[in-house]
C-alpha positions as CSV (number, residue, x, y, z in Angstrom):
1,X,-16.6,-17.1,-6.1
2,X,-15.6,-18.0,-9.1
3,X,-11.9,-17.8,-10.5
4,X,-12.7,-15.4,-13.1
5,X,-14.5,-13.1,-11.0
6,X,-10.9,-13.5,-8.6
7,X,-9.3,-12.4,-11.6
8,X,-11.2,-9.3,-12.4
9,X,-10.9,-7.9,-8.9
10,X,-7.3,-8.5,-8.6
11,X,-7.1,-6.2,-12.2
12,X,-9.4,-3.8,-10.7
13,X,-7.6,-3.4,-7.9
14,X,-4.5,-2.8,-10.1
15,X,-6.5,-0.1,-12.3
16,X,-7.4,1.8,-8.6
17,X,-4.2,1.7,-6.9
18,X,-2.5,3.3,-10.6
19,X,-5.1,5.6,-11.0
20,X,-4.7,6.5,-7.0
21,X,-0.9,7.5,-7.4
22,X,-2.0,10.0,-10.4
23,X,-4.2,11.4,-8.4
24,X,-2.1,11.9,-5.5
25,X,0.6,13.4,-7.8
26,X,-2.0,16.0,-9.2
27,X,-2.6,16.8,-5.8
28,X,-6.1,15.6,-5.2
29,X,-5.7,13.3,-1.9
30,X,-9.5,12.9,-1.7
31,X,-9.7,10.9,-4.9
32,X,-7.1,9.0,-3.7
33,X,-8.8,8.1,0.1
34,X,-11.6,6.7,-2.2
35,X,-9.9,4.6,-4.6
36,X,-8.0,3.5,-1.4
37,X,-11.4,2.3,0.3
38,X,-12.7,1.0,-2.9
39,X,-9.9,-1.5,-3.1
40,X,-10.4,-2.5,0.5
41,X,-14.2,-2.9,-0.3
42,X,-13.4,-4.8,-3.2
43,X,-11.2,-7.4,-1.7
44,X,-13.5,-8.2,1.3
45,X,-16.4,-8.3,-1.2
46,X,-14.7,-10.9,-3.0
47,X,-12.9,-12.5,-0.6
48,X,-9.3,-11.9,-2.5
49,X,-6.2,-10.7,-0.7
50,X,-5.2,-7.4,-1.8
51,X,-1.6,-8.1,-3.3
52,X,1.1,-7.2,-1.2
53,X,2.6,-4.8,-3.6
54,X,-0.5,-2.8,-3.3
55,X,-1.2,-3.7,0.7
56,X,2.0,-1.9,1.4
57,X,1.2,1.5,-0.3
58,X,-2.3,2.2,1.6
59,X,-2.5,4.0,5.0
60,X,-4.3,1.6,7.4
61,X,-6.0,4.8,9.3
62,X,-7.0,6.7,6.6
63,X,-7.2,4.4,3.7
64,X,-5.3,7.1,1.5
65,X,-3.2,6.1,-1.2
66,X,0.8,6.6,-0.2
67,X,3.4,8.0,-2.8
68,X,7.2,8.4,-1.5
69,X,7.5,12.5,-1.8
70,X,3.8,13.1,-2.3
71,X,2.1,11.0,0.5
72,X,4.8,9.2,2.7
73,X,8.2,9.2,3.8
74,X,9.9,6.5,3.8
75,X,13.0,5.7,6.3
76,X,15.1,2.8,6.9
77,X,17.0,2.2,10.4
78,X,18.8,-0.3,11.1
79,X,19.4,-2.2,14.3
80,X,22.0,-5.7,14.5
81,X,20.8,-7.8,11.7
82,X,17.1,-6.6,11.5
83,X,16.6,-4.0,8.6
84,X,13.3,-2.1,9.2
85,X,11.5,0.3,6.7
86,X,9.6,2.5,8.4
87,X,6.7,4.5,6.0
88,X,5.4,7.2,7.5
89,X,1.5,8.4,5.9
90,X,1.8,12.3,5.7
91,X,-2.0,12.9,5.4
92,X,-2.6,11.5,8.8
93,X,0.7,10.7,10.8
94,X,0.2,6.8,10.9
95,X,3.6,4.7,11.3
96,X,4.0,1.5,9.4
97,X,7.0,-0.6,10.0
98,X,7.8,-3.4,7.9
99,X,10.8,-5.4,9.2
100,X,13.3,-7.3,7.3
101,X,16.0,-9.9,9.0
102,X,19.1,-10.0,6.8
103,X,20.5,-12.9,5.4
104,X,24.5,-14.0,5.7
105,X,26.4,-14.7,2.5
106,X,27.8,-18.2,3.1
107,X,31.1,-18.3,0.8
């Protein structure tokens, strides 16, 4: 594919995911499953990695769109030196941990 058409998907995406967290905060959670699944089929269409700022906000069970306070909770525990976020989809249950190892100020 061409670079252009890279480009256009990646702003597409963009447009979904933005128009996916109004929805969610009007309360309609079904618009937001489908602009959740039309990113995913966007990005395998056109072979472009969704970005990760986007990756991280959609449920990978139930494709919905996830808003801290609308859609998700989103705790952090802590265990040694290992932060880990956990984000918790509220339409469907699913549990997504992200982990984060801490770095040690040298000085």
């Amino acid at each position: 594919m061409s670079r252009l058409l890279k480009d256009i998907a990646t702003q597409r995406m963009y447009i979904l995911f933005d128009m996916g967290v109004a929805s969610v905060k009007s309360g309609r959670i079904r618009y937001a499953k489908r602009y959740g699944e039309l990113i995913r089929k966007i990005s395998m269409r056109c072979r472009v990695a969704i970005p990760k700022s986007i990756r991280r906000w959609i449920c990978k069970n139930c494709s919905v769109i996830m808003v801290p306070g609308f859609s998700a909770r989103v705790r952090s525990r802590r265990k040694g030196k290992t932060l880990r976020v956990v984000t918790t989809c509220l339409v469907c249950g699913w549990m997504h941990r992200y982990e984060f190892v801490r770095c040690r100020k040298d000085g």
